[in-house]
DRENBA-197317 format. One line per field, with one value per residue (C-alpha): x, y, z; residue number from 1. Coordinates in Angstrom, 2 decimals. Layout:
px: X:...
py: Y:...
pz: Z:...
resi: NUM:...
# end
This chain:
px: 88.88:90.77:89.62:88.29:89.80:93.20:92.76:95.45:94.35:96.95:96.97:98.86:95.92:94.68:94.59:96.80:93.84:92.36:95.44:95.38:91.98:90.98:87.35:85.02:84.28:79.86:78.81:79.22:75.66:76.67:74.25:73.78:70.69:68.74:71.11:70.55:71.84:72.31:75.77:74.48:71.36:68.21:65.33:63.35:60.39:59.09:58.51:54.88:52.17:52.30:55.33:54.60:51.19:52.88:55.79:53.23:50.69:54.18:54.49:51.31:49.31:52.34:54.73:54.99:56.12:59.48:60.87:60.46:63.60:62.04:61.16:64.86:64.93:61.94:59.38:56.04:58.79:60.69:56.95:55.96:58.76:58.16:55.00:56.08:58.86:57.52:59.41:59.09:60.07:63.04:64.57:64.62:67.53:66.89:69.11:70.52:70.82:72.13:75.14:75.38:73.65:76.85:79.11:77.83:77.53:81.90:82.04:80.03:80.99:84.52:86.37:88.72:91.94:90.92:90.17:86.90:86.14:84.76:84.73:87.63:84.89:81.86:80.95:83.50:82.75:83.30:87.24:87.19:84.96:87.17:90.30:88.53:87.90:91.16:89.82:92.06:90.34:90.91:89.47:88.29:88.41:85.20:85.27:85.87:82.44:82.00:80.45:81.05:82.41:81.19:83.54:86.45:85.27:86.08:88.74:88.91:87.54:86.17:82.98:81.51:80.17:78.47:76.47:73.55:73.18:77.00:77.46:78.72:77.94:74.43:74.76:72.29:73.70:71.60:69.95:70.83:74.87:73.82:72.32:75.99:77.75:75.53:75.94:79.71:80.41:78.33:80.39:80.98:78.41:77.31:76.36:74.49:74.13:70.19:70.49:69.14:67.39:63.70:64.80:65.92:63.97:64.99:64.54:61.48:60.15:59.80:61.69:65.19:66.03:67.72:65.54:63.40:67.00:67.04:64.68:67.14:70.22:70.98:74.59:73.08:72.45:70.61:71.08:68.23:68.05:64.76:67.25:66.34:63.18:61.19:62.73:64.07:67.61:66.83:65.23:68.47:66.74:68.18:67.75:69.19:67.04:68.63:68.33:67.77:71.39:72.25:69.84:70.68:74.95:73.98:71.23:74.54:76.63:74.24:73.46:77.31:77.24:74.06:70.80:68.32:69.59:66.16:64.11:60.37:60.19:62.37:60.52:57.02:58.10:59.54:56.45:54.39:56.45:55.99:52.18:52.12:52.65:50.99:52.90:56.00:55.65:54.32:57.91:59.70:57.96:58.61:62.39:62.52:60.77:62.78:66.36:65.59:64.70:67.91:70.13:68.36:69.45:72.74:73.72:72.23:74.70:77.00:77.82:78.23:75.67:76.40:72.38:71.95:69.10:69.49:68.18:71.41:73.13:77.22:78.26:81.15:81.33:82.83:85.81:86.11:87.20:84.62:86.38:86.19:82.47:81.69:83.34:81.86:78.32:79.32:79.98:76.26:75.07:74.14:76.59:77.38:79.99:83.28:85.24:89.47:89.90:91.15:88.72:86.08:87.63:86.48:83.10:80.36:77.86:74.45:71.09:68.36:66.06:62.75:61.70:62.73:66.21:67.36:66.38:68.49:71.27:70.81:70.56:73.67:75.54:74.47:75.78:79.10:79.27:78.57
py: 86.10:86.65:84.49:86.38:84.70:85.09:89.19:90.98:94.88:97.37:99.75:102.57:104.75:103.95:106.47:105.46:105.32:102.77:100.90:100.59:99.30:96.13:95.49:94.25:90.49:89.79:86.60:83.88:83.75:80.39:79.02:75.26:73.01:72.04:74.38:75.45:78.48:79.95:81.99:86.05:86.17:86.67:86.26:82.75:84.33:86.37:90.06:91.26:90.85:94.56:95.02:92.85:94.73:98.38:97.46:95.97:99.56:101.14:99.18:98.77:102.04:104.80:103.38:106.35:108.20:105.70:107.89:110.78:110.77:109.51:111.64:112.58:112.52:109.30:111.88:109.25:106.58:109.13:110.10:106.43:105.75:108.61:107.83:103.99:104.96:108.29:110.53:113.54:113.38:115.20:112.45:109.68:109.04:106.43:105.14:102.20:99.72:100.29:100.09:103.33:105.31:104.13:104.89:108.05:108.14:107.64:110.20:112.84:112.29:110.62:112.26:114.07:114.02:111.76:107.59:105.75:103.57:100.21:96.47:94.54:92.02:93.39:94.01:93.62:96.66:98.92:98.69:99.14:102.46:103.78:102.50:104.14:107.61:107.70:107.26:105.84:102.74:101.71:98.68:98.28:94.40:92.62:90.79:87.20:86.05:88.39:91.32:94.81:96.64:100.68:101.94:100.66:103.18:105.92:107.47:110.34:109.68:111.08:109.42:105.35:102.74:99.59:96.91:95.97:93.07:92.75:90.83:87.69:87.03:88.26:89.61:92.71:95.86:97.04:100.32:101.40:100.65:103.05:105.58:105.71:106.03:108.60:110.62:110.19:111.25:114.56:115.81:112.69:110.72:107.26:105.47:102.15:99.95:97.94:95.65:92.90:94.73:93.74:90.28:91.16:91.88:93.21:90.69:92.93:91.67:95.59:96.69:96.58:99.29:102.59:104.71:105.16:107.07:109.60:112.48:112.37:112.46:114.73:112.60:109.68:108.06:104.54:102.81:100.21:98.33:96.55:93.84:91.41:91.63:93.09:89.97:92.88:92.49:92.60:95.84:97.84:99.97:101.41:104.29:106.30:107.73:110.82:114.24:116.88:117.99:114.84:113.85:117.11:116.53:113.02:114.37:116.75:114.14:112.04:114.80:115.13:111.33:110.11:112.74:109.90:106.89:104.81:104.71:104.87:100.73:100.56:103.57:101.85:98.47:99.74:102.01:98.69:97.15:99.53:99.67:95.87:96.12:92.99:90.71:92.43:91.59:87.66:87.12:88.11:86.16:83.07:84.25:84.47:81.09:79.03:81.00:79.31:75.96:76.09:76.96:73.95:71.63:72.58:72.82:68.65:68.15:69.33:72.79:76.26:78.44:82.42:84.04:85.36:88.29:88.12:85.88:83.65:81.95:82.17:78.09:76.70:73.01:70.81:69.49:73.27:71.43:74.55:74.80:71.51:71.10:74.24:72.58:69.06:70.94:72.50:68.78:68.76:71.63:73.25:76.99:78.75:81.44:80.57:83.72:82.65:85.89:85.17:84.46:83.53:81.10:78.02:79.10:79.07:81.50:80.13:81.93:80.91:78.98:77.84:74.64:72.08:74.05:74.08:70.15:69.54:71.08:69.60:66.05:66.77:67.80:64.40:62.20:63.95:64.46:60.95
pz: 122.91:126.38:128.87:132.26:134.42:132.96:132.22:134.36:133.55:132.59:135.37:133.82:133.35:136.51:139.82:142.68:144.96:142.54:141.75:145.62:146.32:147.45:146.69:148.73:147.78:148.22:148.92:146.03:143.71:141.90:139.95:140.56:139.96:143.50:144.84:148.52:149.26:152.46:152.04:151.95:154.24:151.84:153.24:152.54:151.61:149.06:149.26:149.85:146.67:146.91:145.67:142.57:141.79:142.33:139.90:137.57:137.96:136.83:133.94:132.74:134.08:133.91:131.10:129.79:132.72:132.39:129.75:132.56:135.56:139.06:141.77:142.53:146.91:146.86:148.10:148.20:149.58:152.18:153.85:154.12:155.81:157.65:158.67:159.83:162.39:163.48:161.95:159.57:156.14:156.52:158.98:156.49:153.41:150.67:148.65:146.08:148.90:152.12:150.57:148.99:151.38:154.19:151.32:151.44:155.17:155.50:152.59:154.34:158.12:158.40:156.24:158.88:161.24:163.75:163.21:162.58:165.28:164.41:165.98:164.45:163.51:161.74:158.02:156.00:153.57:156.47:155.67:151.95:152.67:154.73:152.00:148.92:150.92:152.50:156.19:159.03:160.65:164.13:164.99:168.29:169.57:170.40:173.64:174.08:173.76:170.29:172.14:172.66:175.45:174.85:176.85:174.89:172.50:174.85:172.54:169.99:167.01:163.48:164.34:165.14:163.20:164.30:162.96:164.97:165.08:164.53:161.05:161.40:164.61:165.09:168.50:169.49:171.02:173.60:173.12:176.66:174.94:172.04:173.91:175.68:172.78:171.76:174.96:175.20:171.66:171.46:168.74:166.00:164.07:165.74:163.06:163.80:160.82:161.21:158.60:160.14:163.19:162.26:163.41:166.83:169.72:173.40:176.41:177.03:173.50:172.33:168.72:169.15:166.79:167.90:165.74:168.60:169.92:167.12:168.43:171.61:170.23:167.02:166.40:166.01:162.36:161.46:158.59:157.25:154.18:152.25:151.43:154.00:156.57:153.19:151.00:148.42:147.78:144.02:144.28:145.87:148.49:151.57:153.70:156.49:159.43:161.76:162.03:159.20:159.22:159.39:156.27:154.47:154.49:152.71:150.31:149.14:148.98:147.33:144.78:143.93:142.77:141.70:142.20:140.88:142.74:142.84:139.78:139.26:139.55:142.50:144.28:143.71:145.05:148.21:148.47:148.12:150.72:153.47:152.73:153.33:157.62:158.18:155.20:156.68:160.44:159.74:157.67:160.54:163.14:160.52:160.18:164.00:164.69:161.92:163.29:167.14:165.47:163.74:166.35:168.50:165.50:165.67:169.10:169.18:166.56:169.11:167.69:169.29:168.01:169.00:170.37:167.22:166.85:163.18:160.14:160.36:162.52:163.45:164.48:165.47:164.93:167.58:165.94:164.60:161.28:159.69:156.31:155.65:156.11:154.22:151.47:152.06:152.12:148.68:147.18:148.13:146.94:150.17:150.41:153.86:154.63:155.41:156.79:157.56:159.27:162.42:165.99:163.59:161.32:163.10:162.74:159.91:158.67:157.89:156.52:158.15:155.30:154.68:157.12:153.91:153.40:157.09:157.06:154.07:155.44:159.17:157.18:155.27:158.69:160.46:157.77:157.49:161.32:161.35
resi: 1:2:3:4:5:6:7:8:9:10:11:12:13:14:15:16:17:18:19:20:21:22:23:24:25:26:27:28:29:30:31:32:33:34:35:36:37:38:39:40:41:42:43:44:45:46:47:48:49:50:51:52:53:54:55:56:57:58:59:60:61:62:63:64:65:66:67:68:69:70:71:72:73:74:75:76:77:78:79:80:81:82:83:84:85:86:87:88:89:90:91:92:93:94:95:96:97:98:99:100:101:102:103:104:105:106:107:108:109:110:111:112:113:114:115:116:117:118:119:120:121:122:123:124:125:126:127:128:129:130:131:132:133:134:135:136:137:138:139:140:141:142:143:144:145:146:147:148:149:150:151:152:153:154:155:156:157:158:159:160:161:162:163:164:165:166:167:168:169:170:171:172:173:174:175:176:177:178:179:180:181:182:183:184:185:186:187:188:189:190:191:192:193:194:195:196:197:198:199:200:201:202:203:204:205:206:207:208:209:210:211:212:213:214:215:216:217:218:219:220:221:222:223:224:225:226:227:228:229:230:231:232:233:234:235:236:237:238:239:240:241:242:243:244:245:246:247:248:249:250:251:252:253:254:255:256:257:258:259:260:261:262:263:264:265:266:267:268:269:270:271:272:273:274:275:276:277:278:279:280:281:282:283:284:285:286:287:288:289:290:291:292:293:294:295:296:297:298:299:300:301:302:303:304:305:306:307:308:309:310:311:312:313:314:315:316:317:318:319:320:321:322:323:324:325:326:327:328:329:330:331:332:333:334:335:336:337:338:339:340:341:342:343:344:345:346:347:348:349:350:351:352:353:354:355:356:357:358:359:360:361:362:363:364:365:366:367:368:369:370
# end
């Protein structure tokens, strides 16, 4: 039996634009005994007991109705939503994570003449979307302190896309920035990509998120995911929130690929989720509180910590010796992102943990700082 690691595939049968691909890589998943992992940003916590019971009502209650396709468009799911942010049904996407629905946000808006704009750093799948549907990419630098400057986006474009909080760094875009973008590119999509936006606050302390943007602006088009405030990466759940065009171009889209992309468990434990305001809002304030703790930790052990609004942290150790204390961690079974790309890699990536993993880790940094 071949060995996997020593395949090499035969590519003759193969398209060019597949031949030609280069994959995003996710973060590792090793499996290790006493392992602490803090390398892809899951949350700490578990997801609500609500999403437990509604999966189990599925099983247990409406087996029978597995043998039946799901709900195609996530009605039940699509009006709780709805009902959360304010919006009518026919704002809000879902999809098989976040993900898929921005694959199927590049396929149905940026798909034309003119570049995507993007910061140079930010999510690294934004690249291979725009590689697998043939898009040109211009990167737009961050500024020297990681930030963005909007008006370096004042440029013709096929459309925007930014992360917000950027990913790795964890710095928030302000929604007065966003509502600029907005109004200076009346005629492209402005994507902004909330993954980790129920972590982030304004210096007023009111939500962060640029939903609250979408009834003014009909370009505009915000990405969400279940994966991380609602402790549901397992699940796959993600969903877009704009205008009904905006909603209808990716239900077609979505309908030429997949038309049942969540199925009856998925849909119920996301419904479950949403239901569960409360459970929702206390594992954020946690996240929030533990994230601030952290980045005090670090910056005593003489590190620079970026003001991260997310549920990790982006650190620079003093000595900016980063990829050799990601690996010394490993030796210890404690994981972190390492990224060599270049600006960022003297810096580490680190998931904010439960109160006994961020102690491990701090413990392990003293004795090797030491």
């Amino acid at each position: 039996m071949t060995n996997a690691m020593e395949f090499k595939p035969d590519t003759r049968l193969w398209s060019n634009r597949a031949r030609n691909l280069n994959p995003y890589v996710p973060g590792e998943q090793p499996k290790h005994d006493n392992l602490c992992k803090l390398n892809t940003n899951e949350n700490p916590f578990p997801p609500s007991p609500k999403v437990a019971e509604a999966i189990g009502k599925v099983l247990v209650d409406q087996a029978q109705a597995l043998r039946l396709y799901p709900a195609p468009e996530s009605d039940d799911l699509r009006q709780a939503l709805a009902d959360a942010y304010g919006l009518t049904v026919n704002q809000v996407f879902v999809g098989n994570g976040s993900d898929e629905v921005l694959a199927l946000v590049f396929a149905s808006f940026f798909m034309k003449e003119r570049p995507l704009l993007a910061p140079d750093i930010s999510y690294s799948f934004y690249p291979v979307y725009a590689d697998t549907f043939g898009i040109e990419l211009a990167n737009i630098p961050l500024r020297d302190d990681f930030s963005i400057e909007t008006n370096d986006y004042r440029q013709p474009c096929s459309g925007i896309i930014i992360a917000n909080p950027n990913a790795p760094t964890g710095i928030l875009l302000s929604l007065e920035s966003i509502d600029k973008l907005a109004s200076e590119h009346p005629n492209v999509v402005v994507v902004i990509d909330e993954a980790y936006i129920d972590f982030a606050k304004t210096e007023e302390g009111a939500p962060a998120s640029a939903v609250s943007l979408i009834n003014k602006h009909d370009n505009l088009l915000v990405t969400q995911t279940f994966s991380k405030s609602r402790s549901l990466a397992g699940l796959r759940v993600g969903m877009a929130f704009g205008n009904p065009s905006l909603i209808e171009a990716l239900t077609r889209m979505k309908n030429s690929f997949n038309s049942y992309p969540l199925d009856r468990l998925a849909q119920a434990g996301a419904l479950g989720s949403v239901q569960d305001s409360a459970y929702f809002e206390q594992v954020c304030e946690q996240v929030i509180e533990l994230r601030e703790q952290l980045t005090a930790q670090l910056t005593e052990l003489g590190f620079e910590v970026l003001p991260s609004q997310a549920n990790f942290v982006f650190a620079r150790p003093e000595q900016g010796n980063a990829s050799e204390i990601a690996q010394q961690l490993r030796e210890q079974g404690i994981i972190v992102r390492y990224f060599s790309q270049p600006r960022i890699d003297e810096y580490l990536r680190i998931t904010v943990g439960t109160a006994e993993q961020n102690q491990r880790l701090i413990t392990a940094l003293q004795q090797l700082l030491d």
